[in-house]
C-alpha positions in Angstrom: 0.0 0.0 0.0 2.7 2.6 0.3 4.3 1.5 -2.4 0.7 2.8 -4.5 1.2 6.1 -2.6 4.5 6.8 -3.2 3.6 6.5 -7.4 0.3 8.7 -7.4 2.9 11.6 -6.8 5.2 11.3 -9.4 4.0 12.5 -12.4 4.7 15.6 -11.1 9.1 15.0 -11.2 8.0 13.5 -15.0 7.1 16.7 -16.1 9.5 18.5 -14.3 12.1 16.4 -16.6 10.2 17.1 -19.5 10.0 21.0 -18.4 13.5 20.4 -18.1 14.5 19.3 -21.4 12.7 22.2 -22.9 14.5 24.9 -20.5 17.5 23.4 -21.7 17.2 22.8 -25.5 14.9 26.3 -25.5 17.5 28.5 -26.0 18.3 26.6 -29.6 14.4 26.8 -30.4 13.5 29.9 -29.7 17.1 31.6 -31.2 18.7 33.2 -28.2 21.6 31.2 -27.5 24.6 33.3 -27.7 25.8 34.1 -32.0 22.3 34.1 -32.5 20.5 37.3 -33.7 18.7 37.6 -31.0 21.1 36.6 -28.4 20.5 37.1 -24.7 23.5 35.2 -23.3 22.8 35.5 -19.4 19.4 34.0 -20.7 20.7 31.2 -22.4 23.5 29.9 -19.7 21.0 30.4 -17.1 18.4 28.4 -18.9 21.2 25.5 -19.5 22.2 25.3 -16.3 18.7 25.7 -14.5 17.4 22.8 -16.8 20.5 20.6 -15.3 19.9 21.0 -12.1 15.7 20.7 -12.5 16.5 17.7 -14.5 18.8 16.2 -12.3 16.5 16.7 -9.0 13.8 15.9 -11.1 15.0 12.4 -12.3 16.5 11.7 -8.1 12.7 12.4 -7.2 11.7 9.8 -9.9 13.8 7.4 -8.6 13.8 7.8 -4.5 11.6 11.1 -3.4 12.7 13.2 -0.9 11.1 16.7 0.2 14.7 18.4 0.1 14.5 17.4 -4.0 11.4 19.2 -4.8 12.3 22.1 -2.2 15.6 22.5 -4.5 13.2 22.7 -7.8 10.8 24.9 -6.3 14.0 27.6 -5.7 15.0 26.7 -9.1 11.6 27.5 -10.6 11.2 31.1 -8.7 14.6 31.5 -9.9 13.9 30.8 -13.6 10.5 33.0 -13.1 12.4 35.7 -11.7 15.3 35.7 -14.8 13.6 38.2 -16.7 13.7 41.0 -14.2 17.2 39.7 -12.5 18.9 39.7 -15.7 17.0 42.7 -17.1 15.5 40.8 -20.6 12.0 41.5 -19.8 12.5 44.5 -22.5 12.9 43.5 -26.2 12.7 39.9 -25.9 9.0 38.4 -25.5 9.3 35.1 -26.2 12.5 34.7 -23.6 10.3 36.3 -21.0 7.0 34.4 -21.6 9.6 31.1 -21.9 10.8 32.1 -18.9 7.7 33.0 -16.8 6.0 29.6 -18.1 8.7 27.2 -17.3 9.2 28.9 -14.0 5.7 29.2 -12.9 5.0 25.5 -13.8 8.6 24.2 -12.3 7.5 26.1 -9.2 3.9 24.9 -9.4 4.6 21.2 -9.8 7.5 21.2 -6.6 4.9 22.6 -4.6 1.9 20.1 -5.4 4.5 17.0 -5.0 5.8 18.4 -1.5 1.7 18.9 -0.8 0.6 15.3 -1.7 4.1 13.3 0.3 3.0 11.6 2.9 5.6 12.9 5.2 4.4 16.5 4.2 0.4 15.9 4.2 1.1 14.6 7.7 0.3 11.5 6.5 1.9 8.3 8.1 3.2 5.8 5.7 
């Protein structure tokens, strides 16, 4: 029986993986990695190196959760919300910020529903 519980939650790290991948290969996608026209470099190392460490906390949750994992993401996705004012791209380059704010909001969104439904957070005894 806790061995059901423990899988009704992680969906939530799957998509943070897949949210992941995006942050990281966005920068290619949406033409502001550094050389490109368009290029906001802060943007683009901040996005690659954001995605590495959602992914990475993202595929530990997948494979053993802890709260501390998703406590890390949920920093990770104010961060990556707060990039466009931080880095000061919110001017000039719409589709970094709206990349941005959506990747960020939903990183952040999806830490805080899987700390919300662990047992050891919905003081729920396992």
């Amino acid at each position: 029986m806790a061995d059901l519980r423990t899988h009704q939650y992680k969906w939530q790290d799957g998509v943070n993986l897949l949210l992941a991948i995006w942050l990281f290969i966005s920068p290619w996608v949406l033409q502001f990695y550094p050389g490109a026209a368009t290029g906001v470099v802060a943007a683009a190392w901040n996005a690659w190196i954001l995605a590495i460490v959602i992914g990475v906390f993202a595929i530990a949750a997948l494979v053993k959760t802890q709260p501390w994992e998703e406590w890390i993401n949920l920093i990770a996705g104010a961060w990556v919300f707060a990039l466009p004012w931080v880095l000061g791209f919110y001017a000039g380059h719409t589709v970094v910020l709206w990349n941005s704010l959506i990747v960020g909001a939903l990183v952040f969104a999806l830490s805080i529903w899987d700390l919300s439904t662990q047992p050891a957070m919905a003081g729920r005894h396992v």
